[in-house]
N, C-alpha and C positions, 0 to 999 in steps of 0.2 A: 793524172787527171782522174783517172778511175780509182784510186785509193781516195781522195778528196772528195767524188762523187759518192762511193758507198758507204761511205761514213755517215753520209746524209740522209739517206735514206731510212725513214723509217725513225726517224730523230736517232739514228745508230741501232735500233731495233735488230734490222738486217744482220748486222756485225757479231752482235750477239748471240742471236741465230746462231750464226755460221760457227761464232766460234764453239757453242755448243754442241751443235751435234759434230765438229770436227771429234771434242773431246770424246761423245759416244762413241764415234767410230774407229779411234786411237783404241780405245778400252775393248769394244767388241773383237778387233784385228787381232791384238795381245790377247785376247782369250782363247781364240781360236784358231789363230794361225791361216785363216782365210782372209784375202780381200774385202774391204768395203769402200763406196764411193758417197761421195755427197755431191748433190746438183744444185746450183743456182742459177733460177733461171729468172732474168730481165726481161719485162712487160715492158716498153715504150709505149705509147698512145699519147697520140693531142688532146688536150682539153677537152677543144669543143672542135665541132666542124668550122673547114676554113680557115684555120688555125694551126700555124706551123710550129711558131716560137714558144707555143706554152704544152709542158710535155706533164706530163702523169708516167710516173715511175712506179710499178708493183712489182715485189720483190717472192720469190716463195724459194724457199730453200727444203729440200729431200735428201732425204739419208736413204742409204740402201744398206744396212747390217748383215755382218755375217752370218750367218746361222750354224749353231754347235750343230756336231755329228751328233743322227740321233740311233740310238741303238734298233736292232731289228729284233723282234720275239716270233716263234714258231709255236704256231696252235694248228690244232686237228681239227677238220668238220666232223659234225655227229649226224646218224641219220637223220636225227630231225633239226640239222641246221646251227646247231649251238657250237661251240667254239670250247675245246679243253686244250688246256698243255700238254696231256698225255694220249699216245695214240690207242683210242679206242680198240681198235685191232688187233692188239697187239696185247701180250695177258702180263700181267705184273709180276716181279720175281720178289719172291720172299724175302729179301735181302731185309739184314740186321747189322747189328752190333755185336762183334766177337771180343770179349774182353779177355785176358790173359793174363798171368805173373809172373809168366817166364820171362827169365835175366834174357840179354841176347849173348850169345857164346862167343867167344875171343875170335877175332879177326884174324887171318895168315896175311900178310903182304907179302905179295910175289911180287919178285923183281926178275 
């Protein structure tokens, strides 16, 4: 009864819904390798007041997606509050490029 019920709804609207964001949440799970759920959730109410046998059906379907790891970045406060990558405190090392032409010398294997 309930597969013949929600097919109705919505002139199938509902179905289509559902099946789409199943698809999202299929695709999000496969990306990320976390859980995602979808909710459907059935509104009953009567027509009108006084009124048993005439029903109003509202349908709203939710997706809850996984969300990708997001990386973490390290910045340093400055005295006056600004945000650098590199720790102000701390003094910079000359560091370069040493270039060279030297072959590298024959390898011994020791056994």
């Amino acid at each position: 009864m309930f597969q013949e019920t929600i097919v109705q709804i919505n002139n199938g609207a509902a179905v289509a819904e559902l099946s789409d964001a199943l698809e999202k949440v299929v695709a999000a799970v496969r990306q990320t390798g976390k859980s995602g759920t979808i909710t459907l959730t059935l509104k009953v109410a009567p027509a009108s007041k006084g009124t048993s046998n005439v029903l109003l059906i509202e349908s709203q379907v939710k997706t809850k997606l996984p969300e990708p790891e997001r990386g973490m970045t390290i910045f340093y406060a400055t005295e006056d509050n600004k945000l650098v990558r590199n720790d102000p405190r701390q003094q910079m090392l000359p560091l370069r490029v040493v270039e060279f032409d030297q072959q590298p010398k024959q390898l011994k294997e020791v056994i």
